[in-house]
Phi, psi and omega in degrees: 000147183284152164305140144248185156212167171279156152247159173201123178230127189293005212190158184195124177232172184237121158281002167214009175313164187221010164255160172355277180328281181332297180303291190348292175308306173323340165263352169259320154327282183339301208285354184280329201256031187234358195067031228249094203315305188312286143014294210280298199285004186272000163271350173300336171251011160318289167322327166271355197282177191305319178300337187256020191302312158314016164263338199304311189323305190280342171210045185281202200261021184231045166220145166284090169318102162229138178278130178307127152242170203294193218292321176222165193297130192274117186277156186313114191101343200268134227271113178232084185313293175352296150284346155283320170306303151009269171303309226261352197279291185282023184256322196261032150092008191278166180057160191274290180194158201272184138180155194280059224260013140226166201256184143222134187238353176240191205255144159222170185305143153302123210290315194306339179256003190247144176300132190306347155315324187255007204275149183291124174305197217251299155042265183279354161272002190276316210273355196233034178222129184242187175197119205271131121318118175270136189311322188245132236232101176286196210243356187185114181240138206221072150302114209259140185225164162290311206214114167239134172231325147246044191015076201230305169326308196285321171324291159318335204283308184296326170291353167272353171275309180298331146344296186257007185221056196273010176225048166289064189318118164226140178235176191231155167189125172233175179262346133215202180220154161292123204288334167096206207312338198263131218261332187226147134295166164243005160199151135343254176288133200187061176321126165192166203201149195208210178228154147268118169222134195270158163226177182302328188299350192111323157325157155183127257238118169245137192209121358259000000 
């Protein structure tokens, strides 16, 4: 049978939309994946509001933050949008606390410049991903990401965790996601939540 996760995203952009709008989110995408603090925390009263009350599960104050890591093993000083979301999330009261339980120790193709045909299966993120046994195992982890799109990063990520935190809730979350088959959006801001779901081939399917 395939793995599922739960997923949850605070923001949705079009990367090839031609309204207004659509760009606009391409600029907001960017400044989330640029680490842009302001940006980030300028989502905290969204995050509070009644609309985004389906999110509580993914970033209530009895979950464990972890940040997805990036494409190759992160050198010292080097800008790991994830986790600065993270942080700016558990600065603005979401989550009990962060850490860092997973590396990336080989390098893999970046999903954002490769054709969706060429992007790496989940596989190959399981072999370049390592995930630290946390000494006190929490009872509910929030893999936290910049950009979800076909979720195969995040995917991998929750199965290595669940590996070592196997009586664990984890769940997913990013901060925005690709609007998919629909070329314009009609917002932004768009609290929603969906499934990941993996198959043997390495592929996976997020719905919606």
């Amino acid at each position: 049978m395939p793995s599922s996760y739960e997923y949850g995203t605070f923001a949705n952009y079009s990367p090839r939309g031609t309204s207004d709008l659509s760009k606009r989110s391409r600029g907001t995408c960017g400044a989330i994946k640029a680490g842009r603090v302001d940006i980030i925390a300028s989502a905290v009263p969204h995050l509070r509001d009644a609309k985004a009350d389906n999110l509580k599960p993914f970033l209530g104050p009895d979950v464990t933050l972890v940040p997805a890591p990036r494409s190759a093993p992160l050198p010292d000083g080097a800008l790991w949008p994830a986790k600065v979301i993270c942080d700016v999330l558990h600065e603005h009261g979401f989550g009990q606390d962060v850490q860092t339980y997973l590396t990336r120790t080989k390098a893999v193709p970046r999903s954002s410049n490769s054709p969706a045909a060429e992007r790496p299966l989940v596989p190959v993120h399981l072999d370049s991903i390592e995930a630290d046994r946390p000494f006190f195992v929490p009872d509910k982890i929030t893999i936290v990401d910049d950009v979800l799109t076909m979720g195969r990063t995040s995917f991998a990520c929750a199965e290595l965790l669940r590996a070592v935190c196997p009586d664990a809730e984890i769940r997913i979350f990013a901060m925005i996601r690709t609007q998919g088959l629909q070329d314009d959006i009609e917002k932004i801001v768009d609290p929603a939540t969906g499934i990941i779901v993996g198959y043997p081939s390495g592929k996976t399917h997020r719905d919606p």
